[in-house]
C-alpha positions in Angstrom: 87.0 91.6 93.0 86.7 89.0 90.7 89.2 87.1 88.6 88.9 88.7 85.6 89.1 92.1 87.2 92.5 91.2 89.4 94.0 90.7 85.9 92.6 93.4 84.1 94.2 95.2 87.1 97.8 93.7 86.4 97.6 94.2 82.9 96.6 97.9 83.1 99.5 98.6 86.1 102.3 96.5 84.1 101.4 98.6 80.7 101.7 101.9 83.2 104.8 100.9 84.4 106.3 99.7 80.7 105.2 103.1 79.6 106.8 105.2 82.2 110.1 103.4 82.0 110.2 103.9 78.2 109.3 107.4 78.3 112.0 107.7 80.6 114.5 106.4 78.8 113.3 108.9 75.9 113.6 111.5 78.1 117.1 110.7 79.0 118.5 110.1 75.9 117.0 113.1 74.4 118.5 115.5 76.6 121.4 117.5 75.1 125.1 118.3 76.0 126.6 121.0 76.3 130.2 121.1 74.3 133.2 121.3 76.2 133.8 125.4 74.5 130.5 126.4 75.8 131.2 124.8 79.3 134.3 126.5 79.6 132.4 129.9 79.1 130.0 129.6 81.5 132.0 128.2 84.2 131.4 130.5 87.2 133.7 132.9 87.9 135.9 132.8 91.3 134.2 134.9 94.3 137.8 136.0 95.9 138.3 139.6 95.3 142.5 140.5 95.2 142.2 143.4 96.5 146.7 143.8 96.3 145.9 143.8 92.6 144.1 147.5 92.7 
């Protein structure tokens, strides 16, 4: 390879690599919460079944 090609390389692999870590961080901060009243809801419930209480 010749010069010019060993830097088109780089360029090409560092604007890859830019673009996947900004996209990332996109991703990430895009991603929703849930609200504490929701989490509450859908907490699972306990597997222990009292069976004194029947």
């Amino acid at each position: 390879m010749t010069r010019k090609e060993w830097l088109f390389a780089a360029i090409l692999t560092f604007i890859t690599i830019a673009a996947w870590v900004i996209f990332d961080i996109l991703h990430t901060r895009a991603q929703v919460e849930i609200p504490p009243k929701i989490q509450e809801v859908i907490e699972p419930i306990s597997p222990d079944f009292n069976t004194e209480d029947l």
